[in-house]
C-alpha positions as CSV (number, residue, x, y, z in Angstrom):
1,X,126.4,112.7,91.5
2,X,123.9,113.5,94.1
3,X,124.5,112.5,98.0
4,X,121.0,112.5,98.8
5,X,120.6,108.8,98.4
6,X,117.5,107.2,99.6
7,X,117.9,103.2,100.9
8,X,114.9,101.3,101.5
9,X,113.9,101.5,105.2
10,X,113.6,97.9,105.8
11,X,116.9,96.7,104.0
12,X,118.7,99.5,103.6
13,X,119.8,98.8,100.0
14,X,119.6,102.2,97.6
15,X,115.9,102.9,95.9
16,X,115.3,102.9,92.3
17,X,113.0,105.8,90.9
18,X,110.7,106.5,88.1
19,X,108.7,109.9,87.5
20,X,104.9,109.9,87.5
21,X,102.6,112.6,86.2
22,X,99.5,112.9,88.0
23,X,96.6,115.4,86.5
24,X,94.7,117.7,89.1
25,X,91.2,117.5,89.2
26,X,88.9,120.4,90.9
27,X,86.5,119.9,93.0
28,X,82.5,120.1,92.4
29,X,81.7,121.3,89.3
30,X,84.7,121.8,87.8
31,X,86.3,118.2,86.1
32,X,90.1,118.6,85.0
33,X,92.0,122.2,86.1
34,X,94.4,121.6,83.1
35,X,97.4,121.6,85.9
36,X,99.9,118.8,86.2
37,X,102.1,117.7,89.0
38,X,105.2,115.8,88.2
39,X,106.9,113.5,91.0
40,X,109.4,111.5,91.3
41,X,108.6,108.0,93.3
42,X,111.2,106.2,95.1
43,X,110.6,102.0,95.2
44,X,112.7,99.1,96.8
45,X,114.1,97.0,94.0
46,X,115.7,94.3,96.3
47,X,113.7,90.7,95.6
48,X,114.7,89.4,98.8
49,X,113.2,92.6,100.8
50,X,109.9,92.6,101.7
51,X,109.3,96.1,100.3
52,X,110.1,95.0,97.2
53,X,108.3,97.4,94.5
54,X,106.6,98.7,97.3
55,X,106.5,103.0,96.7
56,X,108.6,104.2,100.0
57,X,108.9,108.0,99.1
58,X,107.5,110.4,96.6
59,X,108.8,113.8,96.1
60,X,107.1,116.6,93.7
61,X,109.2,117.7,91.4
62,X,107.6,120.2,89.2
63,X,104.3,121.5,88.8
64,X,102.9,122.1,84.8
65,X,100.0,124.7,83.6
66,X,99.0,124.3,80.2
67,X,96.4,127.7,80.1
């Protein structure tokens, strides 16, 4: 089990997480680079917190080429 545990920085209750691919676009001409980064996002789950759902942290976890 990991001992990096993230809490919320409002209520300090430990984050739920969820992993979200996001596609890299280029710039100008170029549309879609075929490249991938994967990160995992860090939320408050806590109803009573004000950050509830709210996306604290985000932390790449892996970057994809499919050339």
């Amino acid at each position: 089990m990991s001992e990096d545990i993230k809490t919320c920085i409002n209520c300090g209750k430990p984050l739920a997480d969820r992993v979200e691919e996001v596609e890299r676009t280029g710039t100008g001409i170029s549309l879609a680079t075929g490249e991938c980064s994967t990160y995992r996002v860090w939320f408050c789950v806590n109803k009573e917190c004000v950050m509830f759902n709210t996306d604290l942290y985000r932390e790449q976890i892996a970057d994809r080429t499919d050339r």
